[in-house]
Every structure is written in structure tokens, then in C-alpha cells.
Legacy VTK file of the C-alpha trace (Angstrom):
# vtk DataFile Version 3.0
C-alpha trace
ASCII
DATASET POLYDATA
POINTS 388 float
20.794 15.040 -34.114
22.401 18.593 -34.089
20.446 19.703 -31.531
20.949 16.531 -29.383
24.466 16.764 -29.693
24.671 20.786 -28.617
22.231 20.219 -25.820
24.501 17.459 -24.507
28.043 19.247 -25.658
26.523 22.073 -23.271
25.423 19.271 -20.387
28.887 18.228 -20.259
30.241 21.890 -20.428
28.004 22.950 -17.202
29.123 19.914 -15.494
32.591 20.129 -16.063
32.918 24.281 -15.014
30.820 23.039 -11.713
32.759 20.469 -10.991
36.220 22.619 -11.337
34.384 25.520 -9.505
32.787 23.284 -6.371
36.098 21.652 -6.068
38.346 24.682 -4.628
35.223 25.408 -2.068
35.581 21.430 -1.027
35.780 20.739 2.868
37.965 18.591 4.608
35.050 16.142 5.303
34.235 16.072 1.612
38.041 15.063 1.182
37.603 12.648 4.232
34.466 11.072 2.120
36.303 10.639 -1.227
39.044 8.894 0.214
37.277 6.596 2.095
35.244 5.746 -0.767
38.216 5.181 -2.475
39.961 2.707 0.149
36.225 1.074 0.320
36.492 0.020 -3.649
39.726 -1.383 -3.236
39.215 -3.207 -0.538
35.254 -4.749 -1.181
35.088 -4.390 -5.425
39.119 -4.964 -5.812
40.670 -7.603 -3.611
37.621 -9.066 -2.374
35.584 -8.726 -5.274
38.624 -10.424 -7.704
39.034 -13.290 -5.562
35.804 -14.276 -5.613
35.505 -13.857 -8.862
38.513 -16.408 -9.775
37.379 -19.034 -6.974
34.082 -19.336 -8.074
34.950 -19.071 -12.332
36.951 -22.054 -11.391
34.619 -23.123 -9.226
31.199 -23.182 -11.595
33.582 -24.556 -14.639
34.471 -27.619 -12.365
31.025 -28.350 -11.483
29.827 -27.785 -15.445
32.674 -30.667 -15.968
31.051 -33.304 -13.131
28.130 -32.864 -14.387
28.576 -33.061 -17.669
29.712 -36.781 -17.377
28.266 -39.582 -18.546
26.540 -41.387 -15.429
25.138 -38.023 -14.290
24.269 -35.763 -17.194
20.795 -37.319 -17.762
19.425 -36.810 -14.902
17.107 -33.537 -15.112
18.336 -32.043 -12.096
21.699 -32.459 -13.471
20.446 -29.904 -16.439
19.102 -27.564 -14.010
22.568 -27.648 -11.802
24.630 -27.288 -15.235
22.290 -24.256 -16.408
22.870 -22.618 -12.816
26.616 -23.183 -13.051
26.731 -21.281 -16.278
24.533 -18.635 -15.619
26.778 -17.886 -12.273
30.010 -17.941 -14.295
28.805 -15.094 -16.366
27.821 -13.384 -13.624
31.302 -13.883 -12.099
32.575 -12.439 -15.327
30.441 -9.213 -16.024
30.857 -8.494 -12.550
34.377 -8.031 -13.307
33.812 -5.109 -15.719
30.460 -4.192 -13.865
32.249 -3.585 -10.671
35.330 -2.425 -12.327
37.555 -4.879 -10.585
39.716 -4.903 -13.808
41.081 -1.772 -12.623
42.973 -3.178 -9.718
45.863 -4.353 -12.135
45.694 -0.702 -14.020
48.208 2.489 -13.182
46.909 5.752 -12.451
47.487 6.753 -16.327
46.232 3.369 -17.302
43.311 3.680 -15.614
42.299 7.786 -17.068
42.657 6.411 -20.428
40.119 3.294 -19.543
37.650 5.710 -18.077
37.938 8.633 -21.124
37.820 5.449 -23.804
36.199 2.153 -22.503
34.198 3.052 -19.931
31.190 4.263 -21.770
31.152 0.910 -23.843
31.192 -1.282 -20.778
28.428 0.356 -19.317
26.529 0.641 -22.311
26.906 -2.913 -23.806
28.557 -5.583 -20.806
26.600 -4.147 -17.532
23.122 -5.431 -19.770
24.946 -8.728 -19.547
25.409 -8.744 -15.984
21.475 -7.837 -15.451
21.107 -10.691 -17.682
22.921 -13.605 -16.386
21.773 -12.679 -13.304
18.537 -12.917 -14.172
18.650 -16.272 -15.318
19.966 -17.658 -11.913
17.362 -16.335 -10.039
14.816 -17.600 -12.222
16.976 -21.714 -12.746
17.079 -21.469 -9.165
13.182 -21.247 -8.465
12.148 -23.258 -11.151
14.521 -26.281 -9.775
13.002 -25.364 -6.671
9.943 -25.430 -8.135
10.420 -29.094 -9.799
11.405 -30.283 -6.378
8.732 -29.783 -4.844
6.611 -31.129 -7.169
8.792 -34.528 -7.482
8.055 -35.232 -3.924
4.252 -34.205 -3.898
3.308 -35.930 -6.745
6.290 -38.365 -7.312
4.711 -40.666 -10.308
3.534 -37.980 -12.381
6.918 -36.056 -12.398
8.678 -38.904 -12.998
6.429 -39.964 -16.383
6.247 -36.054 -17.777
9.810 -34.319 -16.602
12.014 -35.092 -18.793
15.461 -33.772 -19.829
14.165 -32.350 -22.433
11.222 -30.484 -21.125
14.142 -29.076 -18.672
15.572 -27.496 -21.501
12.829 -26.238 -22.733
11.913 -24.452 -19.573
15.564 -23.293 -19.279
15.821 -21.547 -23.153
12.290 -19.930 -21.645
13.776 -18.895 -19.064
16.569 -17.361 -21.295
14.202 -15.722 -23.541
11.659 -14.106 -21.332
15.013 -12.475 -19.648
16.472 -11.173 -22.968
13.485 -9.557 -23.538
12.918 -7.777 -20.327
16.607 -6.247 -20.989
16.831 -5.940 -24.485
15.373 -2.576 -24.744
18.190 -1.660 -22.553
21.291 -2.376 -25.276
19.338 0.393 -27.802
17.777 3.207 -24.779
21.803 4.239 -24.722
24.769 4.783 -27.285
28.175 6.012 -26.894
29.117 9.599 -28.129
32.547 10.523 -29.335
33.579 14.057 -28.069
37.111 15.670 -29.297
38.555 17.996 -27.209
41.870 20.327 -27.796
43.769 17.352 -26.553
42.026 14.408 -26.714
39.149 12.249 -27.262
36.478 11.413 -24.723
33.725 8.696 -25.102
30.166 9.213 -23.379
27.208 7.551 -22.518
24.496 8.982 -23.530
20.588 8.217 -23.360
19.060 7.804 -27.219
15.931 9.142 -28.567
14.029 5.431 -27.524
15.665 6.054 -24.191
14.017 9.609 -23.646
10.795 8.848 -24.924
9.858 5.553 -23.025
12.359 6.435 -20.222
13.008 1.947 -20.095
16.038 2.250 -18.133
14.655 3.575 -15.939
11.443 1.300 -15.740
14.410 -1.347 -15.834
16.195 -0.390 -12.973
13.672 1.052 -10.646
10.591 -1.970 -10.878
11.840 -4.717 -13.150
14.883 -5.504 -11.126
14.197 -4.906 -7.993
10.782 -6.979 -8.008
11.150 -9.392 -10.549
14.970 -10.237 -9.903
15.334 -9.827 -6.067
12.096 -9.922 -4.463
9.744 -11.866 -6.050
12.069 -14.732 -6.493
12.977 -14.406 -2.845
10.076 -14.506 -1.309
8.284 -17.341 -3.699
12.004 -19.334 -2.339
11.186 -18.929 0.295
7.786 -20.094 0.851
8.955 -23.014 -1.772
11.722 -23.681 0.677
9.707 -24.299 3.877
7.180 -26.298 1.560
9.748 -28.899 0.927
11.392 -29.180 3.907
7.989 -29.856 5.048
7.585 -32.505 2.268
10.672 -34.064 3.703
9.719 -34.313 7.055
6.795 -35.894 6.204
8.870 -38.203 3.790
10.913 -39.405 6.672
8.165 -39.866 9.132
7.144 -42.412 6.893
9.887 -44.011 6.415
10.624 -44.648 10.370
10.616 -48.435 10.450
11.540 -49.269 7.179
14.905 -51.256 6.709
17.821 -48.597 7.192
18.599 -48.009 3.383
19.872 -44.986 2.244
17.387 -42.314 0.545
18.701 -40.725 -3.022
15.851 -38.621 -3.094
15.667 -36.846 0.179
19.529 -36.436 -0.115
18.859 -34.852 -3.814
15.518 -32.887 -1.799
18.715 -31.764 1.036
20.709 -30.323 -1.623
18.281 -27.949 -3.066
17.281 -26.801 0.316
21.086 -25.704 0.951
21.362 -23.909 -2.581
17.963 -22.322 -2.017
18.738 -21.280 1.794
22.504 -19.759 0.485
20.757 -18.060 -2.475
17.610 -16.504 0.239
20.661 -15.583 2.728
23.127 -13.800 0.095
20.216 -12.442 -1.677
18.190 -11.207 1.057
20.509 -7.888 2.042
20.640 -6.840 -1.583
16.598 -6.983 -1.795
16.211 -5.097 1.647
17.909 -2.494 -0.358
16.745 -2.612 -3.785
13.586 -2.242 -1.731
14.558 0.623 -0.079
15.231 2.014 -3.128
11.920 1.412 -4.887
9.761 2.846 -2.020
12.284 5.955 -1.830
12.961 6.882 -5.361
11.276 9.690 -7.334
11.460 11.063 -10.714
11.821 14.580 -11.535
10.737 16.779 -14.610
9.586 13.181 -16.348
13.510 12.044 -16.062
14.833 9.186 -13.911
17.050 9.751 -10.624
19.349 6.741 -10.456
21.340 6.946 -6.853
24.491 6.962 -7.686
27.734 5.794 -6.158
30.819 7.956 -7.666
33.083 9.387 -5.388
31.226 13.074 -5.422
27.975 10.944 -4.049
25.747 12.506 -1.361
25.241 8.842 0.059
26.492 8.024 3.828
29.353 6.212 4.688
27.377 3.718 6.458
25.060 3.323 3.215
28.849 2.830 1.141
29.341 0.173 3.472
26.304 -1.637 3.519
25.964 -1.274 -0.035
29.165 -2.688 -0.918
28.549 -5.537 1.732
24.749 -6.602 -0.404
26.521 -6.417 -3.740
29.541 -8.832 -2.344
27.416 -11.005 -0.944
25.535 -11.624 -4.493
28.655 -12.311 -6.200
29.008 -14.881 -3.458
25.999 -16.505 -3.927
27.466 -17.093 -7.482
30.180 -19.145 -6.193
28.545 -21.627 -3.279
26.998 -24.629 -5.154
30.197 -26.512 -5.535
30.592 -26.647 -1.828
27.131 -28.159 -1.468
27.101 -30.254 -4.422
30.381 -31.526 -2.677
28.624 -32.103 0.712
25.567 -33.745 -0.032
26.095 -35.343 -3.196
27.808 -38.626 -2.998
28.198 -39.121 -6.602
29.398 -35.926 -7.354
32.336 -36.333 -4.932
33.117 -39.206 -6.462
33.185 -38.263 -10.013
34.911 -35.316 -8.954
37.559 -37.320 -7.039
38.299 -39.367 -10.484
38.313 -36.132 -12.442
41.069 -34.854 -10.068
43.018 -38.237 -9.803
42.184 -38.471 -13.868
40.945 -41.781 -13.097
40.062 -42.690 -16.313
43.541 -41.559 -18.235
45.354 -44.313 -15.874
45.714 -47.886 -17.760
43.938 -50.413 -16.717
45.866 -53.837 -16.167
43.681 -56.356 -17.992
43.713 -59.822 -16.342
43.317 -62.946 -18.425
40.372 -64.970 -17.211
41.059 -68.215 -15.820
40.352 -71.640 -16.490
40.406 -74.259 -13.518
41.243 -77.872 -14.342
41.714 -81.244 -11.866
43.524 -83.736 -13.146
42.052 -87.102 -12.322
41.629 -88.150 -8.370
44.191 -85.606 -8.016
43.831 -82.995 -5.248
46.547 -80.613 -7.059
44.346 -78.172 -9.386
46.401 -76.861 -12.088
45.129 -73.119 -13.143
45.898 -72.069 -16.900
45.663 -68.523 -18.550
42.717 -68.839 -21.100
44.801 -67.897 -23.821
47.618 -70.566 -23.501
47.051 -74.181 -25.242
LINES 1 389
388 0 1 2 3 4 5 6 7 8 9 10 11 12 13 14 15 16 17 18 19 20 21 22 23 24 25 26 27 28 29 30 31 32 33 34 35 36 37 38 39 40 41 42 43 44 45 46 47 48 49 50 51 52 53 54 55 56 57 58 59 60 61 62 63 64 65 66 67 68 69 70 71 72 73 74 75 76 77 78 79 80 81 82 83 84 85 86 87 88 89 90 91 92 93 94 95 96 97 98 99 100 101 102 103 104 105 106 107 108 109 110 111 112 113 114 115 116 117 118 119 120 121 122 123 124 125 126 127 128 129 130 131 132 133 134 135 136 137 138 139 140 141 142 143 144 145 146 147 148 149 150 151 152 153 154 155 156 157 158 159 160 161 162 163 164 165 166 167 168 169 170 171 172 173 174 175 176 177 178 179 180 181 182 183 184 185 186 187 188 189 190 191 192 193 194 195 196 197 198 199 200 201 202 203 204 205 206 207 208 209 210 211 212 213 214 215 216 217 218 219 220 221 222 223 224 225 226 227 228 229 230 231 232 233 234 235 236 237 238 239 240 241 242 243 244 245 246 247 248 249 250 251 252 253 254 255 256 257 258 259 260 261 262 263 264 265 266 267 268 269 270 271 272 273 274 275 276 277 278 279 280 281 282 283 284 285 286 287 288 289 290 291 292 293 294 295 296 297 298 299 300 301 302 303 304 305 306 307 308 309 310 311 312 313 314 315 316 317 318 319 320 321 322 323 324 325 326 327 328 329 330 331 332 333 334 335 336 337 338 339 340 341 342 343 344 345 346 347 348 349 350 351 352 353 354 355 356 357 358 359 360 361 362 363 364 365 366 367 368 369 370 371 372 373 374 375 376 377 378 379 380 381 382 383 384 385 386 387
């Protein structure tokens, strides 16, 4: 522990006198780069990033609530949809810390004090989160993509085994499997407490489990990029052009048929459009995560992570770009309302109600009627059932 602690004390001593000595021989382009990377995270991970992040909390909570009534939670897709919409809204909210779009609303003094005390703990303990919920949208996504298909290939046998319940089975799997994959991640760092002359300073550093097995950066070099990204993007897609062939077919064979409206290929259209947003938002980020994988190395047995602090030998263009892939995932996390309120008739009109609070306004009972005719009279005299 001793040893651990002076070989890291000395790290951070090295780092620190290069950092004060490289910074008089700075050039002007150098200053050029760390100002534009400054103006590029408040623009993409501060304004942008924080208003899609409150649209589309607002947005998945809504859609939880719709489908969470009673004439359309028992549906199974309506598990799937109410899984996805809670995985996505806490992905909305450890992107907030992730991305550090909390610091928008901090002062300059605010903000030191967050990075010498907090910052090391939300790295350490709320970016695993992030990996996580992430995760299990991917994976909700391609499994209802995944049911889907199968309901229209072999509609009778879905129908007798799919059940809600076997949903939820599949979906606490899904959970599970994720957890696992990222678990090693919460104990391969801790956060060490370093007092200085004039104040304390919290860092992350990598713990004995994290040296030996090197997880993290297994984690972030193969396990995300192929299992998260590409491998779910690339079975979507092939999923994706299965069922729309499915439906094609499905409406061939239904040309001359009375003109009666299809549930099922208007449920079919609405996981099409939240697969095809979900390929399209997620398809820059796994370009890159690619790029990535077949470009990183590891030196001395220890993991190079490309990193994206201000003192980063990256490009501008590759800021950019960047920045661009990681917005458009967060926006992938805030879609599905918009389709659920295009296609789905029954959502819009449970979520019309909701709105209007259709069900808080009294209803104006009317007392059934009884009809009598007096005789060879043609007057008919109409009495409230409950007079005598």
C-alpha cells in the first residue's frame, strides 16, 4: 500500500512539474487548440447536450406513463417499449455527470472545487452507470427487434409462448448479463485522498485488480466497442431489412382483402422507425469506436485510452466529429416518443387523455329511460327510471 501510494504521490509530482514547465514553452496554436476545445464543450456537451437531456427525461417519463396504463400495459411489446424508456432515461441522466454538463450552471471557483473533490467519484462510480444503461438499450432494442420478427414469421407460435412474463424474464437477463460485463469495472479503480499545503485533492486511481487483469481496459477497448456498438448494429440491421421484408410480403397478401386497417403491420412500422433512428444515431459513434479498436495499442502491458482533455494531441476535426457521434447517441435516447406518437394510434390517444386528464373530469351520469304510451294515444310520455 506504501509503495503504491509513493509510486503514485511521485506520478502526480512528475506530472504536475511537466505540466507547469511545458506550459511557459506553449505556442500560440496550442493556445488556439485549448480554446477551441473549450468553446466546443460548451457549445456540443453544455447547451446542446443539457437540452437534450431535459427533452428527452421528460420525454421517456411520459411514454413510461402511456404505457403503463391499463388498456396497454399487457401487451408484451408494451414491456419491451417501457424497459427501453427507462433504460434511455438513465442514460439521459449519467450522461449529465458523464459529459459533465452539470458544469454549465457552475462558476469558475465552483467548478475547481468540483474537479479537485467530485470528479474522481463520478468517474469512478456514475460513468459505470452510463456504460450500463446504455448497454441495456442496445440490447431491449434488438431483442424487440428480435421478437418482431419472429411474430410475423411464425405468428401462432409467438402468440401461444410470448408472454408478458417471458418478456420480463428476457429483460432482467438482459440486465444481468450487462452488470456483469461492467461490474469488474466499479472495483479495477478507487479514489485516493491527497493533502497538499493548502488543500485536499481526490484522485482516481487504478487498484491492485485493475493492474493485474488490466479489465478497464479489456472494457473499453473490445467489450464496448463490439458488443455495445457494433454487434448490435449490424445484427439491426440485417433484422431490420428482414422485417421490412416480412411486411412486404404481409401486404402483398393482403391486396384484395376488404380495406380494414392492420394493427400488426402498424405495430411491425413502429419498430422499423425505432430500429432505423437507433442504426442512424448509432452508426457514427461505431465508425469510431471502430476506428479506435483497429488503431489502439498498449504499451509496457498498460492501456492507452485516447483521451479528450484540453492538453489532447487529437485534431480539431476529430474534436468535432467526436463530439458530433457522442450527441447523436444521447439523441437516440430521446426519439421513441415521437414515433410512438406517429404510428401508434392508441398511444396518441391515451396520451391525449393523459394531457386533457380525461379521466379526473366528472362524468354526468344520465338516468336511463323508460318509454310508456298511454292507450291509442300517439303522445308517448318518457319518465326518469327513478321517479314513481
Amino acid at each position: 500500500m506504501a509503495a503504491n501510494l509513493t509510486y503514485t504521490t511521485t506520478t502526480i509530482s512528475k506530472l504536475t512539474t511537466t505540466v507547469m514547465t511545458s506550459s511557459s514553452k506553449m505556442t500560440a496554436d496550442e493556445y488556439e487548440k485549448i480554446f477551441f476545445r473549450i468553446k466546443l464543450w460548451k457549445i456540443c456537451y453544455g447547451y446542446i447536450m443539457f437540452i437534450l437531456i431535459v427533452l428527452g427525461v421528460f420525454a421517456n417519463i411520459l411514454a413510461f406513463i402511456i404505457l403503463s396504463r391499463k388498456s396497454v400495459r399487457r401487451t408484451t411489446i408494451a414491456v419491451y417499449l417501457r424497459a427501453l424508456s427507462l433504460a434511455d432515461t438513465f442514460v439521459l441522466i449519467t450522461a449529465f455527470f458523464r459529459y459533465n454538463t452539470y458544469k454549465l450552471f457552475l462558476t469558475e471557483a465552483q467548478d475547481t472545487y468540483t474537479v479537485f473533490h467530485y470528479s474522481a467519484y463520478l468517474d469512478t462510480y456514475v460513468e459505470p452507470f452510463h456504460w450500463i444503461a446504455l448497454g441495456v438499450s442496445s440490447f431491449v432494442t434488438l431483442t424487440l427487434s428480435i421478437e418482431r420478427f419472429l411474430a410475423i414469421r411464425y405468428p401462432l407460435t409467438i402468440k401461444r409462448s410470448c408472454t408478458p412474463f417471458l418478456v420480463r424474464v428476457c429483460i432482467t437477463g438482459i440486465v444481468v448479463i450487462v452488470i456483469i460485463l461492467t461490474l469488474p469495472n466499479f472495483f479495477s479503480f478507487r479514489v485516493q485522498e491527497y493533502v497538499t499545503n493548502t488543500t485536499s485533492i481526490y484522485v482516481r486511481v487504478m487498484t491492485k485488480l485493475g493492474h493485474d487483469t488490466l479489465y478497464p481496459c479489456t472494457y473499453h477497448v473490445y467489450i464496448l466497442p463490439l458488443i455495445w456498438y457494433i454487434i448490435p448494429w449490424i445484427a439491426l440491421t440485417t433484422l431490420n431489412l428482414l422485417l421490412y421484408l416480412q411486411v412486404r410480403r404481409s401486404a402483398r397478401i393482403r391486396v384484395g382483402l376488404p380495406n380494414i386497417p392492420n394493427p400488426n403491420r402498424n405495430l411491425s412500422i413502429l419498430i422499423l422507425l425505432i430500429v432505423v433512428i437507433y442504426m442512424v444515431c448509432n452508426l457514427p459513434i461505431s465508425i469510431m469506436v471502430f476506428y479506435k479498436l483497429v488503431n489502439h495499442m498498449s504499451e509496457n502491458g498498460m492501456c492507452i485510452k485516447e483521451t479528450s482533455t484540453l492538453a489532447s494531441t487529437t485534431s480539431k476535426e476529430f474534436d468535432i466529429i467526436n463530439a458530433i457521434t457522442e450527441i447523436l447517441n444521447i439523441l437516440n435516447s430521446c426519439l421513441n416518443i415521437v414515433v410512438y406518437c406517429m404510428v401508434g394510434t392508441k398511444f396518441r390517444r391515451q396520451l391525449r387523455d393523459f394531457l386533457m386528464c380525461t379521466s379526473c373530469k366528472p362524468v354526468n351520469k344520465v338516468s336511463p329511460q323508460r318509454v310508456f304510451t298511454t292507450g291509442r294515444e300517439s303522445n308517448t310520455v318518457m319518465e326518469s327510471a327513478g321517479s314513481s
